[in-house]
One Martini backbone bead per residue (centre of mass of N, CA, C, O) as a GRO file, in nm:
protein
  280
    1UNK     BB    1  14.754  13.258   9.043
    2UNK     BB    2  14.513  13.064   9.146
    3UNK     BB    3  14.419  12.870   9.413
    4UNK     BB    4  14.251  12.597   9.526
    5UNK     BB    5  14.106  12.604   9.805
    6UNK     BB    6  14.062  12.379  10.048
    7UNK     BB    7  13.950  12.155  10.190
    8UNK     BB    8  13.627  12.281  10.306
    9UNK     BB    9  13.684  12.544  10.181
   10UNK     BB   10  13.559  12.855  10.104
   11UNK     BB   11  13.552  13.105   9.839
   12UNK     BB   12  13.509  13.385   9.822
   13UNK     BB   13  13.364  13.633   9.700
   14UNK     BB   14  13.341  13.880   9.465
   15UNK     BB   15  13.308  14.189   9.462
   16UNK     BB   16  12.985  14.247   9.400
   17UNK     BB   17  12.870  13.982   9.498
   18UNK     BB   18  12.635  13.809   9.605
   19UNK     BB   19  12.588  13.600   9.888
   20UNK     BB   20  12.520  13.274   9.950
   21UNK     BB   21  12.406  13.068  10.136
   22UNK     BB   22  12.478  12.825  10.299
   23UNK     BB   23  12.424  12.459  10.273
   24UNK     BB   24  12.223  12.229  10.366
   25UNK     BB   25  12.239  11.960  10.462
   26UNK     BB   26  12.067  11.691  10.371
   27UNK     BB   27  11.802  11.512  10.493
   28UNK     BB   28  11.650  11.233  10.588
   29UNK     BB   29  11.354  11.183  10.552
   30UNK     BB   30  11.005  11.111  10.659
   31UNK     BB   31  10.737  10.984  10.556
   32UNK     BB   32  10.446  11.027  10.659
   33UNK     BB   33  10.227  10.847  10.859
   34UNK     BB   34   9.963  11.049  10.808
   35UNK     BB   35   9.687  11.116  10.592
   36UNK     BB   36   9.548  11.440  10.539
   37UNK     BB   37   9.291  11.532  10.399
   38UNK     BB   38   9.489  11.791  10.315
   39UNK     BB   39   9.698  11.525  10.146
   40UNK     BB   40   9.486  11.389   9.944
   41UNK     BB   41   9.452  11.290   9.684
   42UNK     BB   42   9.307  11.275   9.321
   43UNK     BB   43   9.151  11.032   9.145
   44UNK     BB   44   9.385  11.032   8.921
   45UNK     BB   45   9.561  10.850   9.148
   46UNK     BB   46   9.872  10.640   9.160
   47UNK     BB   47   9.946  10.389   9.296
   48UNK     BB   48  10.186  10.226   9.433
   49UNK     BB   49  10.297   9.942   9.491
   50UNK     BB   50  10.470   9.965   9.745
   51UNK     BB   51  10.225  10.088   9.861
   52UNK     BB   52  10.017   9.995  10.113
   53UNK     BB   53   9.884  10.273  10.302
   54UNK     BB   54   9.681  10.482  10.428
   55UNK     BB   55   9.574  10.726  10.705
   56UNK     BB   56   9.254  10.851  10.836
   57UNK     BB   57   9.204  11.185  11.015
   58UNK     BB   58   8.951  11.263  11.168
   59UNK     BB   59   8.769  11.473  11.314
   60UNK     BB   60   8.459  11.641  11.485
   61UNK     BB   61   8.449  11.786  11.268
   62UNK     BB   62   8.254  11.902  10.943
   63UNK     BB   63   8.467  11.880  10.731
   64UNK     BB   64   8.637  11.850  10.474
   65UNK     BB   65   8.662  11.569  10.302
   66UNK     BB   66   8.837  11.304  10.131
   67UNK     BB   67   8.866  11.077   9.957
   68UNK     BB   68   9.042  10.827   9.865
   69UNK     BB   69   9.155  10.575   9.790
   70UNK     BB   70   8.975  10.250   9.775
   71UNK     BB   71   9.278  10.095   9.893
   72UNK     BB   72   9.290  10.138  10.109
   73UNK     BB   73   9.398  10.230  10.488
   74UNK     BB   74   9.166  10.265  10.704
   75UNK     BB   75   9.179  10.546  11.030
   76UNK     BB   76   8.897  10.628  11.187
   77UNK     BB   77   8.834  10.845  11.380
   78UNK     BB   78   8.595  11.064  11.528
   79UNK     BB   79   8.309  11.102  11.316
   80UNK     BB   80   8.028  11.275  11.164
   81UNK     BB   81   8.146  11.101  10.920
   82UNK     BB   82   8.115  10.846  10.738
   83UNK     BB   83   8.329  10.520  10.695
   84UNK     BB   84   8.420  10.468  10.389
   85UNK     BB   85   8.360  10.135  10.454
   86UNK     BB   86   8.027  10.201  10.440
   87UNK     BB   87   8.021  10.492  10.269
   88UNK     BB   88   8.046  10.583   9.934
   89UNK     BB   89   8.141  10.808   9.683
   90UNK     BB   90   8.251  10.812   9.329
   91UNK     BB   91   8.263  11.127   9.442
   92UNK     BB   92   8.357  11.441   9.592
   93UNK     BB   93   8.202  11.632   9.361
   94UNK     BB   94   7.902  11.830   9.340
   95UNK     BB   95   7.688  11.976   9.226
   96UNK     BB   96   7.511  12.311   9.341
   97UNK     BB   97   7.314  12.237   9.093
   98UNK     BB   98   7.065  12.168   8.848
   99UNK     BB   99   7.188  12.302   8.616
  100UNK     BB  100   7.473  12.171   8.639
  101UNK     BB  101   7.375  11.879   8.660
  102UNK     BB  102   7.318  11.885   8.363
  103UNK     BB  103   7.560  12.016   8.206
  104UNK     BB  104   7.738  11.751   8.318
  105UNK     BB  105   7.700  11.497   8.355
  106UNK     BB  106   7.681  11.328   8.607
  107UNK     BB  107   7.798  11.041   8.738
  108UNK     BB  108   7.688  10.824   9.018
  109UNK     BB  109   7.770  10.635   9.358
  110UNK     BB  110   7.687  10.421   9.571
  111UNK     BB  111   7.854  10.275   9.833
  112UNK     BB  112   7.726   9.990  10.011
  113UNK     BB  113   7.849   9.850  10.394
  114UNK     BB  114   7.711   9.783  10.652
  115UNK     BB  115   7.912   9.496  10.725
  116UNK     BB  116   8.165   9.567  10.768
  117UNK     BB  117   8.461   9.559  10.893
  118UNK     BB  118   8.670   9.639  11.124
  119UNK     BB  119   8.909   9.751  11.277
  120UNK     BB  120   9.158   9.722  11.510
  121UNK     BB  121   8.960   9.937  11.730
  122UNK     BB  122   8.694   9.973  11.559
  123UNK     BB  123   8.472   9.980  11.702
  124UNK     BB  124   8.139  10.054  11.757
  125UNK     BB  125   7.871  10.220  11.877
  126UNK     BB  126   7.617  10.148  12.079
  127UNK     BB  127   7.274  10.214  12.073
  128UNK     BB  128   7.027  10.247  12.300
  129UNK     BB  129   6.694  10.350  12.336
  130UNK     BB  130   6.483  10.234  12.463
  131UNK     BB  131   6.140  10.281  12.544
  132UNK     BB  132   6.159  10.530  12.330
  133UNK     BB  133   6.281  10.423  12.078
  134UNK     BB  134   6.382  10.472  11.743
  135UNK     BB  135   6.515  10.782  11.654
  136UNK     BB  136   6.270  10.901  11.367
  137UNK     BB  137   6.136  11.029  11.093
  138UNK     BB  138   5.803  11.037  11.033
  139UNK     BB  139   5.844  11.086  10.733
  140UNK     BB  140   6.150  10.928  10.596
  141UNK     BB  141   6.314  10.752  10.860
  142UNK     BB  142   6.511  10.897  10.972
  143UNK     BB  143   6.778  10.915  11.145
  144UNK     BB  144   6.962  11.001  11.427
  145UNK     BB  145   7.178  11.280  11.407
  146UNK     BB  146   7.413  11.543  11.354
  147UNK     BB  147   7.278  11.725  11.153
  148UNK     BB  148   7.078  11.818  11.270
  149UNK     BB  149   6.795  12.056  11.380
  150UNK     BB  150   6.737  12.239  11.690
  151UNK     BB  151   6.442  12.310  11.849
  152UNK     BB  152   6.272  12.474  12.105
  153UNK     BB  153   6.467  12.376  12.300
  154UNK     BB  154   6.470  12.069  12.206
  155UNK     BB  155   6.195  11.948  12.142
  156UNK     BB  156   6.278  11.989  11.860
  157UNK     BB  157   6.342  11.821  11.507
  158UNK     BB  158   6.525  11.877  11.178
  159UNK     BB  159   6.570  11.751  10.896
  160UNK     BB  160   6.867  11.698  10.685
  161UNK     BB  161   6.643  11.576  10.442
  162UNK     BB  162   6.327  11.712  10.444
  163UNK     BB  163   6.244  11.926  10.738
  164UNK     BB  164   6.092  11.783  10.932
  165UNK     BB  165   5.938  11.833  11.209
  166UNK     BB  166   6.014  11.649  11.557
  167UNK     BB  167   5.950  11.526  11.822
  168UNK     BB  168   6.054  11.519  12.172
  169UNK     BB  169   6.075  11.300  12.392
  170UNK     BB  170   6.123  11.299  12.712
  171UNK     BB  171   6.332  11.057  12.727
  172UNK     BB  172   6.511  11.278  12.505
  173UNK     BB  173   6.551  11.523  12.666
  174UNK     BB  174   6.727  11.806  12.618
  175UNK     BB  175   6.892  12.098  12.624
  176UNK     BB  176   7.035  12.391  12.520
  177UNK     BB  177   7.264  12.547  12.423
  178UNK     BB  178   7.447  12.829  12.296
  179UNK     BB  179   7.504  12.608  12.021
  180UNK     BB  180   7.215  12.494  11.994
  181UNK     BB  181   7.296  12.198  12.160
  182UNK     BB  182   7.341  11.980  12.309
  183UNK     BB  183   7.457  11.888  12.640
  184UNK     BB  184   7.436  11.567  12.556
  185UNK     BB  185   7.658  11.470  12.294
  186UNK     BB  186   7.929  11.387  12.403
  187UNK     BB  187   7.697  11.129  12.508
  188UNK     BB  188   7.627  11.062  12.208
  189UNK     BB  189   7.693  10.903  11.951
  190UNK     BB  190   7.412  10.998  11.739
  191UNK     BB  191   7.570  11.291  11.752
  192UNK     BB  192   7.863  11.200  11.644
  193UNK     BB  193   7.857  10.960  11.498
  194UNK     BB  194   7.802  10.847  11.173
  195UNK     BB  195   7.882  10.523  11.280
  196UNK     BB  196   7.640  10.287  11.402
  197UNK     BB  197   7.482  10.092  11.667
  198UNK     BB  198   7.171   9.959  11.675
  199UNK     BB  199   6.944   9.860  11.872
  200UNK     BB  200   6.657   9.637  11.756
  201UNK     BB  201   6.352   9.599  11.852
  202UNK     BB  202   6.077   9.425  11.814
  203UNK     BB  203   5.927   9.605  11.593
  204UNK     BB  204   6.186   9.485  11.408
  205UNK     BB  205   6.058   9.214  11.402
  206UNK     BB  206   5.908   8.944  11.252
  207UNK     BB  207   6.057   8.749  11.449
  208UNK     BB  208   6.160   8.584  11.706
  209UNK     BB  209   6.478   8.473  11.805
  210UNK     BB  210   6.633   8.255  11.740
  211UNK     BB  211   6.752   7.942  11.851
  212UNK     BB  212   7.067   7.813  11.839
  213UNK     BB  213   7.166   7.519  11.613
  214UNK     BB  214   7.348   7.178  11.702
  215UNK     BB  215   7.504   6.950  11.483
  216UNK     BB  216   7.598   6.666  11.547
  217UNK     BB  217   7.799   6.419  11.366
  218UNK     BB  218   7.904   6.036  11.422
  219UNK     BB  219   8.142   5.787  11.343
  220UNK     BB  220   8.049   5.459  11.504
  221UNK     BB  221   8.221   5.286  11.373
  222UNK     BB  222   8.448   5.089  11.371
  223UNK     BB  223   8.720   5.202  11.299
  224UNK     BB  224   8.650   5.485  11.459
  225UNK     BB  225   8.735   5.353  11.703
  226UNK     BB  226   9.007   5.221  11.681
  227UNK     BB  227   9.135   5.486  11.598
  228UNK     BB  228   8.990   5.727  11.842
  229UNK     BB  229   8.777   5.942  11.711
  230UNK     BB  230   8.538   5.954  11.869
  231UNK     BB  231   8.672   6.026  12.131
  232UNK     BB  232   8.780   6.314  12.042
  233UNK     BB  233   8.518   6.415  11.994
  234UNK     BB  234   8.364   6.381  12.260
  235UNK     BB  235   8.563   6.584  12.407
  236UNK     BB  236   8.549   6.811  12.238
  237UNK     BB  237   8.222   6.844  12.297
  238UNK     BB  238   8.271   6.889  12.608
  239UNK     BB  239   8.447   7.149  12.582
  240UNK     BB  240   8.270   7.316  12.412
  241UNK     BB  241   7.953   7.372  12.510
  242UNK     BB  242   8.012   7.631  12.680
  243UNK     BB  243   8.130   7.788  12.413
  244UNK     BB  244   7.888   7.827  12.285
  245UNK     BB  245   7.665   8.061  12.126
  246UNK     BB  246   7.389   8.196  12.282
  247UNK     BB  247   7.357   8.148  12.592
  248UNK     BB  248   7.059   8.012  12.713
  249UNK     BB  249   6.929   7.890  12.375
  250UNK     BB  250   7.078   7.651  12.321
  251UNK     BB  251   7.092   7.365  12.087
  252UNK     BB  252   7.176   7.021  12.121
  253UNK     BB  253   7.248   6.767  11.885
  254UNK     BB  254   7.262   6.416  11.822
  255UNK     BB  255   7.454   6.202  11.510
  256UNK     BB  256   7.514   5.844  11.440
  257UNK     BB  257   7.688   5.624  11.255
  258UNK     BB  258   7.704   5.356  11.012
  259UNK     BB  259   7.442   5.137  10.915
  260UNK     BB  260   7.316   5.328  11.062
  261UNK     BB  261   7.077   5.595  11.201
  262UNK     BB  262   7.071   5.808  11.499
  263UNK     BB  263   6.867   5.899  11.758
  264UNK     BB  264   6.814   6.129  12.021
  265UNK     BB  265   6.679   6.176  12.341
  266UNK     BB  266   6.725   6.514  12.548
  267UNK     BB  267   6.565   6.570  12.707
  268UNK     BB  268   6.501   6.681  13.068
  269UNK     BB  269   6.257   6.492  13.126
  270UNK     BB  270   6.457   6.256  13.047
  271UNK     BB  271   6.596   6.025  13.218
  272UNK     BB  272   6.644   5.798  12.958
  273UNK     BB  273   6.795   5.753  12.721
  274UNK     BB  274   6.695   5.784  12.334
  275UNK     BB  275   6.701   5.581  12.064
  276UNK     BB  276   6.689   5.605  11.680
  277UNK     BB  277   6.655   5.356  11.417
  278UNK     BB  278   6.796   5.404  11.076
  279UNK     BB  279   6.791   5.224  10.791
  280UNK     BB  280   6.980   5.221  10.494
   0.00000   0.00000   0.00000
């Protein structure tokens, strides 16, 4: 009769037969922090409600991305490709001819967010082209991108929407490498990143811009001045005069009412304040 092992103790096993490595007890895992492309769901993932939302980290280079879930909190790093904030395909993958895209019937949409707010921390990247003028294609006026091709030594640029080469001006002009890319691509964000900041020079405004215009109205009846508001009004907008955006364009009116409603004029070649009273 056979006792069995002590606690903690294992029982050999029996002779002619293979032996089981023993096994490591499991530890408590964390699930990973941050979600890579290449372990984002497929569209017909369903979010738990407890999961807050991943975060997309995504390289310099120009591999396959898929876009994932469309309410997550996306937190993308410097890539050619844009924000899926900004620009997203309702689908991740597409016909690769005409053919195909007959007899599939597939339907998709593009959803465009160019005003998104980005997350703290995610500031895009300004680009001012300066006298150059912004750099667009003559033909679709695609804007300059990473994806362009560099031919002629730099000289010229081949869209990579229409195919058609463009002129690059003397002072947007730089060598390229031996990866036949530009020698300064790594300083120009409109080279690397997908989402960027335009300064969009005169030639794109209708009209100059306008100066901000800032009316205050202020109820300076016997009431509101006995309860202590006028007072408080005029004291606030005098500490914030300086910190209105737009300085030093800005423009700045004031309106007082009771029985009446006064206009003042505040010109600066006006010595003396005036003001004019319309009966109500």
């Amino acid at each position: 009769m056979q006792q069995p092992p002590p606690q903690g103790m294992q029982q050999p096993p029996p002779q002619g037969m293979h032996q089981q490595p023993p096994q490591q007890p499991m530890m408590n895992q964390q699930p990973p922090q941050k979600a890579y492309s290449n372990n984002l769901p497929s569209g017909n993932f369903q979010q738990p409600n407890d999961m807050m939302g991943g975060e997309l980290v995504s390289s310099r280079s120009v591999a396959e991305v898929l876009v994932g879930v469309s309410n997550w909190m996306w937190f993308v790093l410097e890539c050619r490709r844009c924000d899926p904030r900004y620009m997203r395909l309702t689908v991740n993958v597409l016909p690769h001819s005409q053919e195909h895209a007959n007899k599939s019937k597939l339907t998709y949409g593009l959803i465009v967010r160019p005003l998104a707010p980005p997350n703290e921390g995610e500031d895009l990247d300004v680009v001012n082209f300066g006298p150059t003028g912004v750099v667009r294609c003559r033909h679709c006026r695609t804007y300059i991108n990473p994806f362009v091709q560099w031919v002629d030594n730099g000289r010229r640029w081949r869209c990579n929407l229409c195919g058609v080469s463009n002129d690059v001006a003397s002072s947007y002009f730089c060598h390229l490498g031996a990866n036949q890319q530009r020698q300064d691509r790594d300083e120009r964000p409109e080279l690397n990143a997908g989402s960027v900041e335009i300064v969009a020079p005169s030639e794109y405004m209708m009209r100059p811009p306008q100066p901000p215009c800032y009316m205050f109205v202020i109820d300076v009846s016997a009431t509101a001045v006995a309860s202590g508001s006028v007072q408080i009004a005029v004291d606030t907008i005098r500490e914030q005069l300086d910190n209105l955006p737009g300085a030093p364009r800005t423009r700045v009116g004031f309106l007082t009412y009771d029985s009446t409603i006064h206009f003042y004029n505040l010109k600066v070649c006006t010595i003396d304040m005036t003001y004019f009273v319309c009966w109500v």
